[in-house]
C-alpha positions in Angstrom: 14.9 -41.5 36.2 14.1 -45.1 36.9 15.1 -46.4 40.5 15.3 -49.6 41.9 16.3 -50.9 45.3 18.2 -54.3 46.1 18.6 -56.0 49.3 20.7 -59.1 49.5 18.5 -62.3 50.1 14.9 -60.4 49.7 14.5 -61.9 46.4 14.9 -58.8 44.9 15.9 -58.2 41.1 18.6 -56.4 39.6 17.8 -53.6 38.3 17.4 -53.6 35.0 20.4 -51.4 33.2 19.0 -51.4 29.5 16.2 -49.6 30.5 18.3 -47.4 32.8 19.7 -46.4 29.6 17.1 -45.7 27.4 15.4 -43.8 30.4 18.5 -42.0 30.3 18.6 -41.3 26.6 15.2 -40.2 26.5 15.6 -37.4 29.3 18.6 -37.0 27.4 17.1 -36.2 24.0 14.5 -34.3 25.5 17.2 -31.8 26.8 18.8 -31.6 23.4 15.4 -31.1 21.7 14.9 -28.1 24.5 18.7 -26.3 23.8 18.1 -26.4 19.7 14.7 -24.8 20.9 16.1 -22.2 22.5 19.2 -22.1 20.7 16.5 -21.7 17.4 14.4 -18.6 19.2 17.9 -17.1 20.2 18.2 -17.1 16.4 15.0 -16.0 15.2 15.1 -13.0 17.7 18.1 -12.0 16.6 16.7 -11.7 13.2 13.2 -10.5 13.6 15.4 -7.4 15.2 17.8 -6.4 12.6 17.1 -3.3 11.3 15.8 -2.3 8.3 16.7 -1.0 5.0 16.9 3.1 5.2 14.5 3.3 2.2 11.9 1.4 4.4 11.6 3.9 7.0 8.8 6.4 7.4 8.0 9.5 8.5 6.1 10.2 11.5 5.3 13.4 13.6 5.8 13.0 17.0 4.2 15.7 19.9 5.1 19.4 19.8 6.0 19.1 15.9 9.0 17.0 16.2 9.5 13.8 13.6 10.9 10.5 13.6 10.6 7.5 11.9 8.0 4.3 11.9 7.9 0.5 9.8 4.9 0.3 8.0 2.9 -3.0 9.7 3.0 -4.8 6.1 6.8 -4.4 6.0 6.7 -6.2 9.5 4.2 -8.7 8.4 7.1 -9.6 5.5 10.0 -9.5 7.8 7.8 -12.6 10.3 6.9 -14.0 6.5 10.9 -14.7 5.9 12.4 -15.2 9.3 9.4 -17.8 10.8 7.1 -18.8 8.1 5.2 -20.6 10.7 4.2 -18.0 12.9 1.0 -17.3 14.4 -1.0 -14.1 15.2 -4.2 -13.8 16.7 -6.3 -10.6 17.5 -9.3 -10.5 20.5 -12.6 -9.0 20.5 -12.9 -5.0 19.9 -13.1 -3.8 22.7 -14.7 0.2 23.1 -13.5 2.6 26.0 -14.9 5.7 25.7 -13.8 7.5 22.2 -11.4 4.7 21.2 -11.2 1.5 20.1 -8.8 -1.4 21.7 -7.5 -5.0 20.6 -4.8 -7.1 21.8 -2.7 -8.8 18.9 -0.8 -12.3 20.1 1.8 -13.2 17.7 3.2 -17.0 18.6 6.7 -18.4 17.5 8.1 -22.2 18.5 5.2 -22.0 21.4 6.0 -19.0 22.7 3.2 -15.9 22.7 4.0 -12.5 23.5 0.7 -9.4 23.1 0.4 -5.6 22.3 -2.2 -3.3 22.7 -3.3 -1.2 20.3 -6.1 1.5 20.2 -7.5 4.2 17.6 -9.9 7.0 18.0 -13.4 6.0 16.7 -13.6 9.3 15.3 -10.8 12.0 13.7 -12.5 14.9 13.3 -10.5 18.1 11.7 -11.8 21.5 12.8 -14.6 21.8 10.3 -15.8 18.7 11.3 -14.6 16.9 8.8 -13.2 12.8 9.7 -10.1 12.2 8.6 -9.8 8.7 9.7 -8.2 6.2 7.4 -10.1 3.1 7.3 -12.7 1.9 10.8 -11.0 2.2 14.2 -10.7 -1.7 14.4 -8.8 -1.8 11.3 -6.3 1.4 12.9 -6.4 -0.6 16.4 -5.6 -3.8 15.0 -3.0 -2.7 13.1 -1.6 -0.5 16.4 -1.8 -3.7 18.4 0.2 -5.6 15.0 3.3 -3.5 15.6 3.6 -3.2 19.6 2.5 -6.9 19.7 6.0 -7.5 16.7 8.1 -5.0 18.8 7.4 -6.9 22.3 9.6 -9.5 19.8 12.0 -7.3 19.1 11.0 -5.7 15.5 11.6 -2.1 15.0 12.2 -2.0 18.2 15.2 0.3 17.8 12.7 3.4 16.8 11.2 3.2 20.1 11.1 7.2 21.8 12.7 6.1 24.5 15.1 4.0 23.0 18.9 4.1 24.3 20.7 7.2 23.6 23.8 5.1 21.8 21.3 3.0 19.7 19.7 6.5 18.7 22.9 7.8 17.7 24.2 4.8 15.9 20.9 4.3 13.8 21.6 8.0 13.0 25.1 6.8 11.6 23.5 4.1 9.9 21.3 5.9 7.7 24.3 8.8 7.3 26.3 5.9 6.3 23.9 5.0 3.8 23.0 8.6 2.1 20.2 9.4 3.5 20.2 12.6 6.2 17.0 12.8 7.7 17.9 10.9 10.9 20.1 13.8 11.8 18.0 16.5 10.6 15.0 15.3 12.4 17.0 14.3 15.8 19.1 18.1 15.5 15.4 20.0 14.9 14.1 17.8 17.7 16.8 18.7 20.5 16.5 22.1 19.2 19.7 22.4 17.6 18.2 23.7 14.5 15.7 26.5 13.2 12.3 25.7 13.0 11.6 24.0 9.2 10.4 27.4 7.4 7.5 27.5 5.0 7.6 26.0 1.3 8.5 27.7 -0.8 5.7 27.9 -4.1 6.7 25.8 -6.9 5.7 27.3 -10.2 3.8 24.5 -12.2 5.4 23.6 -15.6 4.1 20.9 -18.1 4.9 17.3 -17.4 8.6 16.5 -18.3 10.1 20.1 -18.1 11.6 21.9 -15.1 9.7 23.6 -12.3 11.0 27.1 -11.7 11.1 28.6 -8.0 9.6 32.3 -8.9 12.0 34.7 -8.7 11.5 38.5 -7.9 10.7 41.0 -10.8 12.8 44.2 -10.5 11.0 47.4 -12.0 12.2 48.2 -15.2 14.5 51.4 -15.0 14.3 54.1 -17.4 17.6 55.0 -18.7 18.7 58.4 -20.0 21.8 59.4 -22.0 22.9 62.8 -22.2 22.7 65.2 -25.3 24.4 68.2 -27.0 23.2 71.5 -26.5 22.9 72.0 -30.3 20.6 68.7 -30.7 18.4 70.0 -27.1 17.7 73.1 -29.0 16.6 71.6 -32.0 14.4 69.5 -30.2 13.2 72.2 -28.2 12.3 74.2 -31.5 10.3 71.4 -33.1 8.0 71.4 -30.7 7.6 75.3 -30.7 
């Protein structure tokens, strides 16, 4: 803010109150300009966290056998697309320590920048040897470092394994809520609450557009027997000789 000092007789001038005010105005609208900024990333965090639709939600397997559920990265991509066209993402150098492969992913909104790390084995071998990797290790580690970069601002955050107990429970109610069980099966089987999932059973392959049959047991075939006169025995028993 503009000051200005006056002494009586020094010769001084007044100071001069129109540009007082438009000093004042400026810092003024420069506050406002900084609230709707804020008030505007309030809003777009909000919505970059809502949740998603139950049909867009994966499964995953977590340690020990246990599932849960994951957002694919291009279903996140679209929900930045349609809250914040203007957003921004940025990914570093690869960088390789020991058998994996790291990037950090910054994704920008309204100036502000928040990262995630994100790695991927160079190499998934299965026990013959065989890789199994889907696409290189920086295209796995920079799409790793895509979602933790979108859940440091807020996106499927609510699938996180150490989320909050209550938010666990009420996503579980949401998806119930919406006809689809597999929140609760996989949380129940997870806390132990349930039997371990038991083999498949074999589907017996039918042409296209008819029902598959689940194969059902074959009992032997029993001979039955009905009982005779004595007259018709002996006559039998006198044909043959």
């Amino acid at each position: 803010m503009l000051v200005s000092t006056y002494r009586k007789g020094d010769g001084s001038q007044l100071p001069d109150f129109d540009l007082l005010d438009q000093t004042s105005l400026l810092e003024n609208s420069r506050h406002t300009a900084y609230l709707d900024s804020t008030m505007d990333i309030r809003d777009i965090t909000t919505q970059l966290k809502a949740w998603f639709p139950p049909e867009a939600h994966r499964e995953r397997d977590l340690p020990g056998g246990n599932k849960w559920f994951y957002i694919p990265w291009q279903t996140i991509r679209e929900r930045f697309d349609e809250v914040c066209p203007d957003w921004e993402v940025s990914y570093s150098a690869p960088s390789y320590l020991g058998d994996y492969c790291a990037i950090t992913c910054t994704i920008t909104i309204g100036g502000i920048s928040k990262q995630g790390v994100g790695n991927a084995e160079i190499m998934l071998l299965s026990n013959s040897g065989k890789n199994m990797a889907r696409g290189t290790p920086i295209e796995r580690a920079t799409a790793d470092a895509f979602k933790n970069a979108a859940e440091a601002w807020g996106v499927a955050r609510y699938l996180d394994d150490q989320t909050d107990p209550k938010t666990k429970a009420d996503f579980i109610r949401y998806m119930q809520h919406a006809g689809d069980g597999r929140a609760a099966d996989f949380y129940h089987r997870n806390e132990g609450n349930l039997p371990a999932r038991s083999a498949p059973t074999k589907i017996q392959a039918k042409p296209f557009g008819q029902p598959s049959v689940r194969p059902t047991s074959v009992r032997p075939i029993e001979k039955r027997t009905r009982e005779i006169s004595r007259e018709e025995w002996e006559s039998k028993r006198q044909q043959a000789g």
